[in-house]
TORNUVEX-933001 format. One line per field, with one value per residue: x, y, z negated of N, C-alpha, C in turn; chain; residue number from 1. Coordinates in steps of 0.1 Angstrom, whole numbers, plus 2048, in hexadecimal, padded with zeros to 3 digits. Layout:
n.xx X/... .
n.yy Y/... .
n.zz Z/... .
ca.xx X/... .
ca.yy Y/... .
ca.zz Z/... .
c.xx X/... .
c.yy Y/... .
c.zz Z/... .
chain A/... .
resi NUM/... .
end
This chain:
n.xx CEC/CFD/D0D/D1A/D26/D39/D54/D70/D81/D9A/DBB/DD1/DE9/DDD/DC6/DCF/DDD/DCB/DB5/DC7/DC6/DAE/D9C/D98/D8C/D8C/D93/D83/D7C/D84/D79/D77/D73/D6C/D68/D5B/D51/D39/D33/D1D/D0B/CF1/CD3/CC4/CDA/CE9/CD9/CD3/CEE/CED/CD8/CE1/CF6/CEE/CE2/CF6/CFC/CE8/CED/D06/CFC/D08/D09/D09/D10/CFB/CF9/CEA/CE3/CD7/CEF/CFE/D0D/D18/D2B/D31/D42/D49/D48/D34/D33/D46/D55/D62/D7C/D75/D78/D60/D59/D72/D6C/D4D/D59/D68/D54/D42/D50/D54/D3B/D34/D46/D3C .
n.yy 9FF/9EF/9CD/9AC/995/985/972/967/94A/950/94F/93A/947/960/962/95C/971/987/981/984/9A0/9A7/9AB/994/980/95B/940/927/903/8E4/8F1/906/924/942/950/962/96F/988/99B/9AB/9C7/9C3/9B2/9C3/9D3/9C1/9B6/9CC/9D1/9B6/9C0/9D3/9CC/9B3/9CA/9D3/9BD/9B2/9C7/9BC/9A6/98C/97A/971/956/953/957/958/964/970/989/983/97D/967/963/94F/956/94C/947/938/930/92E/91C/927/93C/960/97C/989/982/98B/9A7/9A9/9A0/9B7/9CE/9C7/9C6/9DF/9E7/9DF/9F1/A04 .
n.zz 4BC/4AC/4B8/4B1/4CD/4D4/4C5/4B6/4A6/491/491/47C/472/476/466/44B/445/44D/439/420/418/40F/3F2/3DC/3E7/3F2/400/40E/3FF/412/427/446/439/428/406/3EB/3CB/3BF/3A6/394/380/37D/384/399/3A3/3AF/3C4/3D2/3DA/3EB/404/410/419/42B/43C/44A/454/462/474/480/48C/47C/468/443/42B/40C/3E8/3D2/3AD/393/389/399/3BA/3D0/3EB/40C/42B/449/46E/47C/496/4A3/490/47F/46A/474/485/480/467/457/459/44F/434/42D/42E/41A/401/403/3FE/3E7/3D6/3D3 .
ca.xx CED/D0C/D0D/D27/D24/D45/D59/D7A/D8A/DA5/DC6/DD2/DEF/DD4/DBD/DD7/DDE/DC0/DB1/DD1/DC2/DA3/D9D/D92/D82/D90/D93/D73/D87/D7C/D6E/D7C/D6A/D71/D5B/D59/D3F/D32/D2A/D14/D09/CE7/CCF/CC1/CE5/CEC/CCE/CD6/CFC/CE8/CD3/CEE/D00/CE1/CDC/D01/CFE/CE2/CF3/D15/CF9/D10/CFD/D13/D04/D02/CF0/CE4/CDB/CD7/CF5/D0B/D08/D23/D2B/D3B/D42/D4A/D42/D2E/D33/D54/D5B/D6C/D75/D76/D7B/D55/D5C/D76/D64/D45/D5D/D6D/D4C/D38/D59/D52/D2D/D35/D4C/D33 .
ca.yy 9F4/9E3/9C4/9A8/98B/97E/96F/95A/945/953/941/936/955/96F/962/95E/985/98E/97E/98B/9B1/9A6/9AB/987/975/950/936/91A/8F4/8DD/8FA/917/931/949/952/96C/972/994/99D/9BB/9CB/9BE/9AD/9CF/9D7/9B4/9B7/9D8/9C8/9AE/9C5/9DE/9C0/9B1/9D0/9D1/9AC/9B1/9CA/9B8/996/984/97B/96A/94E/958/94C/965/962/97A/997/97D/97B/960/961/94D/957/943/94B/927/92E/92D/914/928/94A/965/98B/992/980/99B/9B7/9AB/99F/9C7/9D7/9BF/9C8/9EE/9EB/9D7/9F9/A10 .
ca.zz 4B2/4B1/4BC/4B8/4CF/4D4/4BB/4B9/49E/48D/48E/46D/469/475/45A/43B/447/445/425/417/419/409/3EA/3D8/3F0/3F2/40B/406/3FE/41E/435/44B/437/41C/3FD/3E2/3C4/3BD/39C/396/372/37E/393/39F/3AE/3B9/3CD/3DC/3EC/3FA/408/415/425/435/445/456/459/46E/486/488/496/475/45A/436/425/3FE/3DD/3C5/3A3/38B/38E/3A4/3C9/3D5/3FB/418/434/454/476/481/4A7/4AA/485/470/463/484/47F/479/458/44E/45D/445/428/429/42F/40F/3FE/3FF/3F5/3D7/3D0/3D4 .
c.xx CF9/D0B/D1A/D26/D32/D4D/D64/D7D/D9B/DB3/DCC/DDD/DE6/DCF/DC5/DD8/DD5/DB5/DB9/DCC/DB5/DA3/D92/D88/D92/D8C/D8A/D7E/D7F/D76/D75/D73/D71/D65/D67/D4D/D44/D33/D28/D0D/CFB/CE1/CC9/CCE/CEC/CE4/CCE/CDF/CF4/CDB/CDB/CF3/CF5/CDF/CE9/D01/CF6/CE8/D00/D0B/D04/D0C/D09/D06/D0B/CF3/CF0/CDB/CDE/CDD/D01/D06/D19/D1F/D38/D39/D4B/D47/D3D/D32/D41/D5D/D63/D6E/D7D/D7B/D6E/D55/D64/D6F/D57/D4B/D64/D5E/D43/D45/D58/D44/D30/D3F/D44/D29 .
c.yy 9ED/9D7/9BC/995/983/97A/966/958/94F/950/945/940/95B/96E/963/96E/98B/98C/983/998/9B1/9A6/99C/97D/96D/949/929/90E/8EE/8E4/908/91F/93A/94F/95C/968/982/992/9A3/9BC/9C4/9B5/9BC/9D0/9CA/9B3/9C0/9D2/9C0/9B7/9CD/9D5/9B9/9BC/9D1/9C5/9AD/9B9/9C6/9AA/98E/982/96E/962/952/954/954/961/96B/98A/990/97A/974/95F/959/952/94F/94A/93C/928/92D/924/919/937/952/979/993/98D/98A/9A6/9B4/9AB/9B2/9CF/9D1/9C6/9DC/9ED/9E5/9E8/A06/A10 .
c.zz 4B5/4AC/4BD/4BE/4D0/4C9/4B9/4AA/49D/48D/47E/468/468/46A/451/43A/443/43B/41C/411/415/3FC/3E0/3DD/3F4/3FC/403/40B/40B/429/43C/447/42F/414/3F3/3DA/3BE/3AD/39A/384/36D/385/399/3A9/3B4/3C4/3D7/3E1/3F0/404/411/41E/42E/43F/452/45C/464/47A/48C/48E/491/463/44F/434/413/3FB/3D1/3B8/39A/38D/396/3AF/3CC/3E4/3FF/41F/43C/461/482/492/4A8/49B/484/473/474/47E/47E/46C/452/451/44E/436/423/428/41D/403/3F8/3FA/3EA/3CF/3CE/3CA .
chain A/A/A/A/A/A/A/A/A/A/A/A/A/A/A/A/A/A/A/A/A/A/A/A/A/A/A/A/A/A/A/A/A/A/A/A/A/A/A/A/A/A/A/A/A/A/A/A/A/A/A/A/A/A/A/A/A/A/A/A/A/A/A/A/A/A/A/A/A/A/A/A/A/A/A/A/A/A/A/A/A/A/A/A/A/A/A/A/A/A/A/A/A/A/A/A/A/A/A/A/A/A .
resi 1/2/3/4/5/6/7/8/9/10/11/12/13/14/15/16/17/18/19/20/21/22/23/24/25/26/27/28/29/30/31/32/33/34/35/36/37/38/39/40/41/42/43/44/45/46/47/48/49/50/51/52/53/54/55/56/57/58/59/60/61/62/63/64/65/66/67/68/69/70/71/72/73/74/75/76/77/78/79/80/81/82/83/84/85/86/87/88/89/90/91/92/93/94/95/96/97/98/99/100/101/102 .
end
């Protein structure tokens, strides 16, 4: 099971860099985070990414906070232990990134 306990803050190039290489995910006004919304044909397949990501989420031990309604699933991500965004934020923002492509 992979496990990620450690986790550092980003500094402010690393992050621009690597939000840059993301595909539409934004930096949240007032907060070290970054958000995206989903939107899916349905709620059936909105349901499935948050499902698919839940299940990585659980074995990266890095759970998003997100707000689903209908065929939109909007996420931040953050990483609260260390205030603000860390590199299991990109690791989930690339990996949520490919299930939404799939």
């Amino acid at each position: 099971m992979e496990r990620q306990i450690m986790a550092e803050k980003l500094s402010k190039s690393s992050r621009t860099e690597a939000v840059a290489e993301l595909k539409d995910w934004q930096d949240v006004d007032g907060r070290d985070a970054i958000t995206k919304t989903f939107t899916f044909a349905n709620f059936n397949e909105a349901f499935g990414f948050m499902t698919r990501v839940a299940m990585i989420a659980e074995k990266m031990d890095h759970h998003p906070e997100w707000f689903n309604v209908y065929k939109s699933v909007e996420v931040t991500l953050a990483t609260h232990s260390v205030g603000g965004v860390s590199e299991l934020d990109i690791k989930l923002a690339k990996a949520m990134d490919n299930f939404a492509k799939a």
